[in-house]
C-alpha positions as CSV (number, residue, x, y, z in Angstrom):
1,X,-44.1,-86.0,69.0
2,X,-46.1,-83.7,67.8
3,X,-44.8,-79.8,66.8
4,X,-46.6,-76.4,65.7
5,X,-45.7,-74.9,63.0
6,X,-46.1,-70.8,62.8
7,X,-49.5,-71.5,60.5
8,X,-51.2,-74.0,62.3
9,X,-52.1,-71.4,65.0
10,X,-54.8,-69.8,62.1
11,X,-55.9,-73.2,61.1
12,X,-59.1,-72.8,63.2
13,X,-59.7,-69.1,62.2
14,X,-59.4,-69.7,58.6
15,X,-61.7,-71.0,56.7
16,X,-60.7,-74.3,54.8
17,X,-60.6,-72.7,51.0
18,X,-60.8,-76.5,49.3
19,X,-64.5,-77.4,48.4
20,X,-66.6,-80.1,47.4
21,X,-69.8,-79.7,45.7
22,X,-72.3,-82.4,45.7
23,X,-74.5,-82.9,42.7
24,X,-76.9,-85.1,41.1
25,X,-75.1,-87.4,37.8
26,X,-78.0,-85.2,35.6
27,X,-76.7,-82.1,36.3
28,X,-73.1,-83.1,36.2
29,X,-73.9,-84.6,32.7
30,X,-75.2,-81.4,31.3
31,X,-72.6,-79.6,33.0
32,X,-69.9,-82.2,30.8
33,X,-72.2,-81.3,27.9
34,X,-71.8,-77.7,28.3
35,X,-68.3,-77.7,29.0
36,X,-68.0,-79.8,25.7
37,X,-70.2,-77.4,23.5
38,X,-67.5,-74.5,25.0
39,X,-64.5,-76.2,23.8
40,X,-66.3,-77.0,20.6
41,X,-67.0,-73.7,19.9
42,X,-63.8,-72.6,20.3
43,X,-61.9,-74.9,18.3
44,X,-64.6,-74.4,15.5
45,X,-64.0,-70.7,15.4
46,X,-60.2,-71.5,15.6
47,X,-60.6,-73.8,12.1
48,X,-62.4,-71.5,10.4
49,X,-59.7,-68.9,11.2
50,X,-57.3,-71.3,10.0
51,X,-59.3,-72.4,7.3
52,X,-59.9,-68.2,5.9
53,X,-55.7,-67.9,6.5
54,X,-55.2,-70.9,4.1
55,X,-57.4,-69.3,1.6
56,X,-55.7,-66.4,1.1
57,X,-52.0,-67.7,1.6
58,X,-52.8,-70.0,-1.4
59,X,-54.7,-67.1,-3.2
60,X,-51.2,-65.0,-2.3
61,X,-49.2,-68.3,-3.5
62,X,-51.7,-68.3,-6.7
63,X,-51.1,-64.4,-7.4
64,X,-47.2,-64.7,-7.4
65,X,-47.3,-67.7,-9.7
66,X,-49.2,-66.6,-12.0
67,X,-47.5,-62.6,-12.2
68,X,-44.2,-64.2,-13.0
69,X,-44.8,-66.8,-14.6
70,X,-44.7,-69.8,-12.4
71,X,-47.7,-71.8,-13.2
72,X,-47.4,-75.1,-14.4
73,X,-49.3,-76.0,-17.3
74,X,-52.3,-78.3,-17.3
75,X,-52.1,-81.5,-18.4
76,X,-55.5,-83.0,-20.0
77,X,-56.7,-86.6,-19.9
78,X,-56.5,-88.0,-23.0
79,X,-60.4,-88.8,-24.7
């Protein structure tokens, strides 16, 4: 038995909004490329942010050690 529902009245009056785009395995390869460089990119710029923060929390970490104090003394290899 088959029943209507309230929305399958607008099923033919509304255009379907799934769809499927057809191309060639050269252009989706690039496409993958692209989409690769993008992420890339990003994480790069997100490492080097990283990478600037750990410079100055160890300068920071550096700063305090060495204003009270804290530093460790080197030990050298014997000759």
């Amino acid at each position: 038995m088959f029943t209507l529902s309230p929305m399958t009245f607008f099923d033919d009056f509304m255009p379907s909004r799934e769809r499927v785009l057809v191309i060639s395995d050269s252009q989706y390869a690039k496409h993958k490329k692209s989409e690769a460089q993008k992420q890339i990119d990003v994480l790069q710029a997100r490492a080097d942010e990283y990478s600037k923060a750990l410079a100055t929390i160890t300068s920071t970490i550096d700063g305090l050690k060495t204003e009270h104090g804290l530093l460790e003394p080197e030990i050298q290899a014997p000759n």
